[in-house]
C-alpha positions as CSV (number, residue, x, y, z in Angstrom):
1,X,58.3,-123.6,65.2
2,X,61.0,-124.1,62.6
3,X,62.7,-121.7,61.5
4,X,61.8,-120.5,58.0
5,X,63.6,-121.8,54.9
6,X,63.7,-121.0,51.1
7,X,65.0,-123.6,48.3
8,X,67.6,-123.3,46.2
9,X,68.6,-125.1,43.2
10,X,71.4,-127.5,43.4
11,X,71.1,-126.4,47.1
12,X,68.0,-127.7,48.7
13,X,66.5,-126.3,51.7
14,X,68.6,-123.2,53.0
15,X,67.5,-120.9,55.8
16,X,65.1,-117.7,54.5
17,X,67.5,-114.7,54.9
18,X,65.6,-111.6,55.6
19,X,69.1,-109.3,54.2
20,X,68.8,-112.3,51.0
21,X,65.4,-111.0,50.5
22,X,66.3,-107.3,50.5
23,X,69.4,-107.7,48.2
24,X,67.3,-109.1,45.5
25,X,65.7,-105.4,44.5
26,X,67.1,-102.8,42.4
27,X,66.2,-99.1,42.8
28,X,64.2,-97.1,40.2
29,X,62.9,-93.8,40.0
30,X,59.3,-93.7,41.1
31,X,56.3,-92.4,39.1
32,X,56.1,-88.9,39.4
33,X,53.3,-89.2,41.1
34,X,54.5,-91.2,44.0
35,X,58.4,-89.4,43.8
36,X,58.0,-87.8,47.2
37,X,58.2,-91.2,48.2
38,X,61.3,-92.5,47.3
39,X,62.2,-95.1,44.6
40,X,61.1,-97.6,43.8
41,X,62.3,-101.1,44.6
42,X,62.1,-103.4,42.2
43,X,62.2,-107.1,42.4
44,X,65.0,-108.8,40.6
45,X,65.2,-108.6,36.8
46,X,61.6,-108.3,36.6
47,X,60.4,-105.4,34.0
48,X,59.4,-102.4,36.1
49,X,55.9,-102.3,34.7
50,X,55.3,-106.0,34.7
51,X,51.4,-107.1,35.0
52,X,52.5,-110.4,37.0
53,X,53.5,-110.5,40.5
54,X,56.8,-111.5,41.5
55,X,57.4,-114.2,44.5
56,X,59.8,-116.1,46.7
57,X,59.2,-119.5,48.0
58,X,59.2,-119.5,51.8
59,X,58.8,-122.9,53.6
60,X,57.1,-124.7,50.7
61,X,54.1,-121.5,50.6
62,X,54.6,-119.0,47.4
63,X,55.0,-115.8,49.2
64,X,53.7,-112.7,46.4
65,X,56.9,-110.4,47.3
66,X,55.3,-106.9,47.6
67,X,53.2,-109.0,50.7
68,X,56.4,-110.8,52.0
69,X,57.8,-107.1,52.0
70,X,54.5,-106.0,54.0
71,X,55.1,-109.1,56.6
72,X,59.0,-107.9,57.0
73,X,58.6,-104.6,57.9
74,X,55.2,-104.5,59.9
75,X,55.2,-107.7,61.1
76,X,51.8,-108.9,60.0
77,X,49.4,-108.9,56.8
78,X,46.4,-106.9,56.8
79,X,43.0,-109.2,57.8
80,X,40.1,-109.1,55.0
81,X,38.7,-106.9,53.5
82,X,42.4,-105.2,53.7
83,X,45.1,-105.8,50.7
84,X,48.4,-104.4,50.6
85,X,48.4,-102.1,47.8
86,X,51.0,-99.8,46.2
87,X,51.2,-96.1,46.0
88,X,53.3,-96.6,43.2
89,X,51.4,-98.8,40.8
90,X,54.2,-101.2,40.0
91,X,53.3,-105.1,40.9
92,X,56.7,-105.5,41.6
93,X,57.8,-102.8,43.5
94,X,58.8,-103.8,47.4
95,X,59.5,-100.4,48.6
96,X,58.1,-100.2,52.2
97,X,56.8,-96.7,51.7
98,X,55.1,-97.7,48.3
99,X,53.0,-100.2,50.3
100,X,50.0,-99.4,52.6
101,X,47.2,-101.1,53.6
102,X,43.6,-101.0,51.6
103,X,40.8,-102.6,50.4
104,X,39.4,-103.5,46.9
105,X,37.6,-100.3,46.6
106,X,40.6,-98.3,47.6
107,X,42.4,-100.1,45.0
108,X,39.6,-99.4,42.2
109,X,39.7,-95.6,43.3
110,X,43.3,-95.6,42.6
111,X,43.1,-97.5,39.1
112,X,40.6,-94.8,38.1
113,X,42.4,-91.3,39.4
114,X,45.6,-92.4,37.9
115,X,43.6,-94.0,34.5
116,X,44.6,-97.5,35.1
117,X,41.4,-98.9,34.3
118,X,40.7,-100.2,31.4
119,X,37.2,-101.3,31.9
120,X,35.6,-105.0,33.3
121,X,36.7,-108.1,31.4
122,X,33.7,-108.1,29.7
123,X,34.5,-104.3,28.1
124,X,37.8,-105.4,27.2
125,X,37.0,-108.0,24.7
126,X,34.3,-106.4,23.3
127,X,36.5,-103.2,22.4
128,X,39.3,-106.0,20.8
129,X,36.2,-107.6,19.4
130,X,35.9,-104.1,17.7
131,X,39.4,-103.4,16.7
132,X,39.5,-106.7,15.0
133,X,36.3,-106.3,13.2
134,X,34.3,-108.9,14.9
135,X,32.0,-106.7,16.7
């Protein structure tokens, strides 16, 4: 097997650097209700409450970070129906101790307890629908 490599502009192919990978976060306080586990790690210049997911190219495959950070530290990714999920809520978080191992419903439970949800798609719109005056 080859060994793993990233690309770089004006660079090419250059071999993936697990210490590359862990230089590119920047520490944050945590939420307060995920401070007992350290700060957060945040990937790059992304915003700390960004709704995308940040990623690194590994090998030609997009890698989402926070599971690239999974793969690093335990050595695997969880099999389905198991996500890796954060304590912390941040997508782009990559703190090892803000990641654990869950499935959808585990992640619904947590959008609800810490009032992330914001209903199904279809709630959404109508509520815009109704602050526009449509509905």
């Amino acid at each position: 097997m080859a060994e793993p490599s990233r690309t770089v502009p004006g660079k090419g192919k250059v071999p993936f650097d697990p210490d590359w990978f862990w230089r590119q976060f920047r520490q944050v306080p945590a939420p307060d209700y995920a401070e007992d586990l350290g700060p957060c790690r945040i990937w790059r210049d992304y915003p700390v409450d960004s709704n995308h997911y940040p990623g690194v190219s590994v090998d030609g495959k997009r890698w989402i970070m926070h599971r690239l950070s999974w793969w690093l530290t335990e050595g695997s990714l969880p099999q389905e129906p198991f996500f890796v999920l954060h304590h912390c809520d941040r997508r782009a978080c990559g703190a090892p101790a803000h990641l654990y191992e869950g499935t959808k419903k585990d992640n619904k439970a947590d959008e609800m307890e810490r009032g992330r949800w914001k209903g199904s798609g279809w709630e959404i719109r109508l509520r815009q629908y109704r602050e526009h005056g449509v509905a």
